[in-house]
C-alpha positions as CSV (number, residue, x, y, z in Angstrom):
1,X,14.6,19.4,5.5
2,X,14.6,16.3,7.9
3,X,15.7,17.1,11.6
4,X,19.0,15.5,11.3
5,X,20.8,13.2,9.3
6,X,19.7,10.0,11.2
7,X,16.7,9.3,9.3
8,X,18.4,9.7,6.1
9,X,21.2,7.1,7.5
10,X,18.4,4.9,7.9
11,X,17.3,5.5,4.6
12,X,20.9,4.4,3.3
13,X,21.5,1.5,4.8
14,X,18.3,-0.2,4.5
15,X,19.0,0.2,0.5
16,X,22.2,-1.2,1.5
17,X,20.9,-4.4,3.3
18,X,18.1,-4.5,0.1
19,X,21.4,-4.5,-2.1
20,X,23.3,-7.2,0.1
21,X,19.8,-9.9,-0.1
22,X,19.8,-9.4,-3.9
23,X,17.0,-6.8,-4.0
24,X,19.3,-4.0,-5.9
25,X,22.7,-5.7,-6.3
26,X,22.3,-4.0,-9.5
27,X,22.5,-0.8,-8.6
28,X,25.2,0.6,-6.2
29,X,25.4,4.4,-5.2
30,X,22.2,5.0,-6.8
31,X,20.7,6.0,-3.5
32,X,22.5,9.6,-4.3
33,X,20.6,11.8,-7.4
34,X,17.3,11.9,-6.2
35,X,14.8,13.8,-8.2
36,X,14.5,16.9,-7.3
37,X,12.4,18.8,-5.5
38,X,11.5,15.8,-3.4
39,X,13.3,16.2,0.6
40,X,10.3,16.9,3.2
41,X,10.1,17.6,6.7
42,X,9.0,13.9,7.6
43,X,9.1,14.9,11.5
44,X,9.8,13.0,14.2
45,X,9.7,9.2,14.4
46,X,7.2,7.7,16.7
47,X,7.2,7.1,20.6
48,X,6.6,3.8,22.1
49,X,6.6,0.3,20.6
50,X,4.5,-1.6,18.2
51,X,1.6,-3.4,18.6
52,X,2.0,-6.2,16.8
53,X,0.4,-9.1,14.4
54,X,0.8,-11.7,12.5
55,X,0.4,-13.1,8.8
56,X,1.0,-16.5,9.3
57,X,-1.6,-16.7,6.5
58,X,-2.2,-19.4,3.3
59,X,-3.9,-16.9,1.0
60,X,-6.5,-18.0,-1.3
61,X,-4.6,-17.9,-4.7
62,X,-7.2,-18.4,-7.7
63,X,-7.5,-22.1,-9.0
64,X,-6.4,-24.1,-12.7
65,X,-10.3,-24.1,-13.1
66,X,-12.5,-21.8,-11.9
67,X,-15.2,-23.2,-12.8
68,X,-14.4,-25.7,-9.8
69,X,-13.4,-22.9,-7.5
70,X,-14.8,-23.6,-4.3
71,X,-13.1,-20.5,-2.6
72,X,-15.1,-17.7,-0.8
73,X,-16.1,-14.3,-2.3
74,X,-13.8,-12.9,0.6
75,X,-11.4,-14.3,2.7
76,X,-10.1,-12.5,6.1
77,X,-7.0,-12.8,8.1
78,X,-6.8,-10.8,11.7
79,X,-3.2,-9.3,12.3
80,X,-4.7,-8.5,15.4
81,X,-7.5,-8.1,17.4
82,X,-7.9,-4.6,15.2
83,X,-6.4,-5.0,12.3
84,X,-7.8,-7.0,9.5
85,X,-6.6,-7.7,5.9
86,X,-8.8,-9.3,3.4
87,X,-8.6,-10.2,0.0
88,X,-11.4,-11.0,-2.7
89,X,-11.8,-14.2,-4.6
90,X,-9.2,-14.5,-8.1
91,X,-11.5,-16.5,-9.7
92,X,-14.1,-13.7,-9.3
93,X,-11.6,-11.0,-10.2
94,X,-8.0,-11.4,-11.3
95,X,-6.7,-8.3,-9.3
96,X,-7.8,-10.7,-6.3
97,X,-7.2,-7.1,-4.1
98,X,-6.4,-6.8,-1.1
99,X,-8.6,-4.4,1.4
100,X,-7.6,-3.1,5.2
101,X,-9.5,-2.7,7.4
102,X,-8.2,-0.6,11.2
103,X,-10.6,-0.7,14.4
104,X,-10.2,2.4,16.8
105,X,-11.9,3.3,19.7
106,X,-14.4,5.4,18.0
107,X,-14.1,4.6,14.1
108,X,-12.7,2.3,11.9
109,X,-10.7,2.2,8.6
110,X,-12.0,0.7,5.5
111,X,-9.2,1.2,3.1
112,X,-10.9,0.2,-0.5
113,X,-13.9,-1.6,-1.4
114,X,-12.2,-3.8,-4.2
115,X,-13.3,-4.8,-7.4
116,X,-17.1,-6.7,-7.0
117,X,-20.7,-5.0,-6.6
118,X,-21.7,-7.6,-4.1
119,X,-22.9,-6.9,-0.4
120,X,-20.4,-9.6,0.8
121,X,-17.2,-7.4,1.6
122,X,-19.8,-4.6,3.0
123,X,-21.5,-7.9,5.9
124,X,-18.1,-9.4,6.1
125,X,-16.8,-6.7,7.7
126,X,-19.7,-5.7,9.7
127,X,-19.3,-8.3,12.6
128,X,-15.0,-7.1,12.8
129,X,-15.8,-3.1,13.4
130,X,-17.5,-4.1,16.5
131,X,-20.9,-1.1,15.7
132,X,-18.6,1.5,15.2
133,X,-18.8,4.3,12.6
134,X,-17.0,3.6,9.4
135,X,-15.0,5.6,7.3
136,X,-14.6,4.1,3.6
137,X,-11.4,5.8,1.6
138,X,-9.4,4.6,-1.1
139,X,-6.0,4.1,-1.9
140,X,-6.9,5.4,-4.6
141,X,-9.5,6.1,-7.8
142,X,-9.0,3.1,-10.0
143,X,-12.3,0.6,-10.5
144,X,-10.7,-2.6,-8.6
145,X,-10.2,-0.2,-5.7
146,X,-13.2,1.2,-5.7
147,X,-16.2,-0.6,-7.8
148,X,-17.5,-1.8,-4.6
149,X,-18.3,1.7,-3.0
150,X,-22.3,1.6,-3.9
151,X,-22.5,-1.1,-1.5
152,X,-21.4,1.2,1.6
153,X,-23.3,4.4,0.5
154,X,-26.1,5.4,2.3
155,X,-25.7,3.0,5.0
156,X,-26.0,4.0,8.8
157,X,-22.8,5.2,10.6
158,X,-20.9,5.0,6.8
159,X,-19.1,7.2,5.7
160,X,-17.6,7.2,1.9
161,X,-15.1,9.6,1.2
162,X,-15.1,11.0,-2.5
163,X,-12.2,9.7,-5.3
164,X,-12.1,13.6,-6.7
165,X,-8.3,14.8,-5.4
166,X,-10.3,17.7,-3.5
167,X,-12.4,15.4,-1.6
168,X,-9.2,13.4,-0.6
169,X,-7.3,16.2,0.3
170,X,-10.2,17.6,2.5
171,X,-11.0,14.2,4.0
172,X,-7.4,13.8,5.3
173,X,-6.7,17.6,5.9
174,X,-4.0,17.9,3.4
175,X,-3.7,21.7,2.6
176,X,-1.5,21.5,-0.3
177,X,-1.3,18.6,-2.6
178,X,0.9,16.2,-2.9
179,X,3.4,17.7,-0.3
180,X,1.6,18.4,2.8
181,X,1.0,15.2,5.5
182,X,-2.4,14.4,5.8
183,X,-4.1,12.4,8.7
184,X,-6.9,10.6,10.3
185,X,-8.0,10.2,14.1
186,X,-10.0,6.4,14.6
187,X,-9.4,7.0,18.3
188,X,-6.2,5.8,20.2
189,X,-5.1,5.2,16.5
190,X,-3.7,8.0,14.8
191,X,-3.1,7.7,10.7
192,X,-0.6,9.3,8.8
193,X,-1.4,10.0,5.0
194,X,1.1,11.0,2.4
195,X,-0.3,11.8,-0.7
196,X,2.1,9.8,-3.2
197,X,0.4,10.7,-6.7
198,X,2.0,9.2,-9.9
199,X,0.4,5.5,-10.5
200,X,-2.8,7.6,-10.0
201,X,-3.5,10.8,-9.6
202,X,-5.1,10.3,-6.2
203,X,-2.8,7.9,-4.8
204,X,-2.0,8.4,-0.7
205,X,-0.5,5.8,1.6
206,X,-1.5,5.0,5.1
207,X,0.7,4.8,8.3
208,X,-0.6,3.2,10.8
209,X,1.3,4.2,14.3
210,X,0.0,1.6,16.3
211,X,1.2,-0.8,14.3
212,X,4.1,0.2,12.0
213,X,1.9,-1.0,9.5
214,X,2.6,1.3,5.9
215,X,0.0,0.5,3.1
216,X,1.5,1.7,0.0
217,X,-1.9,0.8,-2.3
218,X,-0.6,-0.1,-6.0
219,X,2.3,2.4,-6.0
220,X,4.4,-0.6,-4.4
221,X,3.7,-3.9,-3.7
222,X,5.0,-7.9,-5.3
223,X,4.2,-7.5,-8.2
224,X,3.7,-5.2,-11.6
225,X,4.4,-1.2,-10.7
226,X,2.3,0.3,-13.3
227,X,3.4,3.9,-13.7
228,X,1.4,6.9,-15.4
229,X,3.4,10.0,-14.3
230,X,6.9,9.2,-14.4
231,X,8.2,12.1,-13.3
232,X,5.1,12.3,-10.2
233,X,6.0,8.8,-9.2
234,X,9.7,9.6,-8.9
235,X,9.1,12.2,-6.7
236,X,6.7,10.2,-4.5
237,X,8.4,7.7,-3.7
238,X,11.4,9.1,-2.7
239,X,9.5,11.3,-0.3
240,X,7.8,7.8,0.8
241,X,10.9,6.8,1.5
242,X,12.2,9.8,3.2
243,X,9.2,8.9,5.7
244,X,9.7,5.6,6.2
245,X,13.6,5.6,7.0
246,X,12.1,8.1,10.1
247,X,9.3,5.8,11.1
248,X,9.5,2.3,12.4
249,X,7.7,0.0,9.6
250,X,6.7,-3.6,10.4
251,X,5.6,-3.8,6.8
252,X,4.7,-2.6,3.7
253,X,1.4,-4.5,2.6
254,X,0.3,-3.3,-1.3
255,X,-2.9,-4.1,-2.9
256,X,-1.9,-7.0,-4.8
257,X,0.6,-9.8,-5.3
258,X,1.3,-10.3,-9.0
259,X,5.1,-11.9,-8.7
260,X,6.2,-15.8,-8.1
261,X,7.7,-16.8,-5.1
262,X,10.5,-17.0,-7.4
263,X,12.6,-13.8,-7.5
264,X,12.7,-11.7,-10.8
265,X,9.0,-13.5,-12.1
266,X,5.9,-12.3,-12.5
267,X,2.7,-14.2,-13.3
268,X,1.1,-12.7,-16.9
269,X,-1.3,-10.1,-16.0
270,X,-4.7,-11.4,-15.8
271,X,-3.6,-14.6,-14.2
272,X,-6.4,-16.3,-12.1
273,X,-4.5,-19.1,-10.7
274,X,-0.9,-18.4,-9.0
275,X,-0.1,-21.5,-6.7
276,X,3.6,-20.3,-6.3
277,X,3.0,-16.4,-5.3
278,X,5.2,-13.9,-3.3
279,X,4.2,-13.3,0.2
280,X,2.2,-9.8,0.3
281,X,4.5,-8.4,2.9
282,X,7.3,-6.1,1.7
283,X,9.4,-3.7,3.8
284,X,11.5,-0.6,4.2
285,X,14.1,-1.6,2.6
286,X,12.2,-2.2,-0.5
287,X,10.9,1.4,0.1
288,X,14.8,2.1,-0.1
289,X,15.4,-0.1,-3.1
290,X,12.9,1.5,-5.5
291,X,13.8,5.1,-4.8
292,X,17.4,4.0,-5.2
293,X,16.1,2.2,-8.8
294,X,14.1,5.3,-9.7
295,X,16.7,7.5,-9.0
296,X,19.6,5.9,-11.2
297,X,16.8,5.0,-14.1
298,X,16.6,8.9,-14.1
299,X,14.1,11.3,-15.9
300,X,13.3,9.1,-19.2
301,X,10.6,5.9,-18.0
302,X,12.0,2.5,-18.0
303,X,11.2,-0.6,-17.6
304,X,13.1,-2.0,-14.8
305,X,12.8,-6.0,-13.3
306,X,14.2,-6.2,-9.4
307,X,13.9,-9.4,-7.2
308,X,10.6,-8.5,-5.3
309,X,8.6,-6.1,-8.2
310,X,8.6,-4.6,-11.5
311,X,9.2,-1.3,-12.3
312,X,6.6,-0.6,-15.4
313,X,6.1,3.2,-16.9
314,X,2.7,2.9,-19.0
């Protein structure tokens, strides 16, 4: 059960303010009837204020011909000093993915090695980790989140953490799966990890405390939400949002951006070239929205189109 009824307020009106922009307009009172099962013990929001970033950022979107593409394999944008987001070339791979990458005072974050075999991502972020140790994870087990993991292996001060669900739970001390938080210490940077199984069996997201940064993988981001275990998912995201009504979030950053800057449009899957894109960033509210959306679509998967993503049961 949650500590009081604020967080849960929270939770409300930020599907609220989702539903007032145009987000779920569609959908009022569906924040009630949430799957069951799901309410946690999120625990107390954070102390202290956020370090903050930026992404004022042009991202590298693909090109018409790629053949032409003069892009590089990798681009990188700092938040901050700390905090680095990169994202691999479309032309070389149409999930163009987006990695993370979080400097503490004794280890650093490598959140997915994307979808090539070359040594670039594994040298491009050599130079922002600044020597220290490296711990490699995934958001989770699919191949354009993990293909380039035999580039990090065996490499000094790396440390690759398995895609089996044992090995995650070990690596980020979560007793019993999915319900239990997780963690990870970088130093001065604590990590929150909530094990939110249902596009994948593996899935987890990452809160990062310092900077209210939540990284929500491929379970949400702008863009197509591809969805194995319907039921799973259900219950996932509403404890995801249950956590992020009690936690300060500057953003929600996904792996992808699949959707148009227009709202309601996707690009077709596979698209290399997406000139008019959605900005990466979501929010809390969008948290908000898609448990409220999953919660009135109800036990039976269905395909569901809001402004910012698609709701898409496999």
């Amino acid at each position: 059960m949650l500590h009081s009824n604020l967080p849960m307020r929270r939770y409300l009106v930020a599907a609220w303010l989702l539903g007032c922009v145009g987000g779920v307009a569609e959908l009022p009172g569906a924040a009630v009837d949430a799957p069951p099962g799901s309410a946690v013990d999120v625990g107390p929001t954070p102390d202290g204020g956020l370090v903050g970033g930026t992404l004022d950022v042009a991202w590298m979107h693909g090109a018409a011909d790629c053949a032409a593409n003069a892009d590089p394999e990798v681009q990188v944008h700092a938040y901050n000093a700390t905090t680095f987001i990169l994202r691999q070339n479309k032309c070389r791979t149409f999930e163009a993915p987006f990695i993370y990458v979080l400097v503490g005072t004794t280890t650093a974050l490598v959140l997915d090695t994307g979808d090539l075999t070359t040594t670039t991502l594994r040298t491009t972020i050599a130079p922002l980790v600044g020597g220290k140790p490296i711990v490699v994870a995934h958001s989770h087990a699919h191949g354009d989140h993990v293909r380039g993991d035999a580039t990090f292996a065996g490499q000094p001060n790396t440390t690759v953490i398995g895609t089996s669900l044992a090995a995650v739970a070990a690596a980020f001390g979560i007793a019993t799966w999915p319900t239990d938080p997780g963690s990870l210490e970088l130093g001065g940077r604590t990590l929150d990890v909530l094990a939110i199984p249902g596009h994948e069996a593996t899935h987890v997201a990452i809160y990062d405390r310092q900077t209210g940064l939540l990284l929500s993988g491929d379970a949400l981001y702008p863009g197509m939400l591809f969805i194995n275990d319907w039921a799973t998912y259900r219950t996932s995201m509403h404890r995801l949002a249950l956590f992020a009504a009690a936690h300060p979030i500057a953003h929600v950053l996904g792996a992808h951006v699949e959707m148009t800057s227009t709202p309601k449009q996707a690009y077709p899957y596979g698209s290399t070239y997406q000139p008019a894109e959605h900005v990466l960033q979501l929010t809390a509210a969008h948290v908000a929205a898609l448990d409220a959306a999953l919660a009135q679509l109800g036990a039976t998967p269905q395909r569901r189109v809001l402004d910012d993503f698609i709701i898409d049961p496999q």
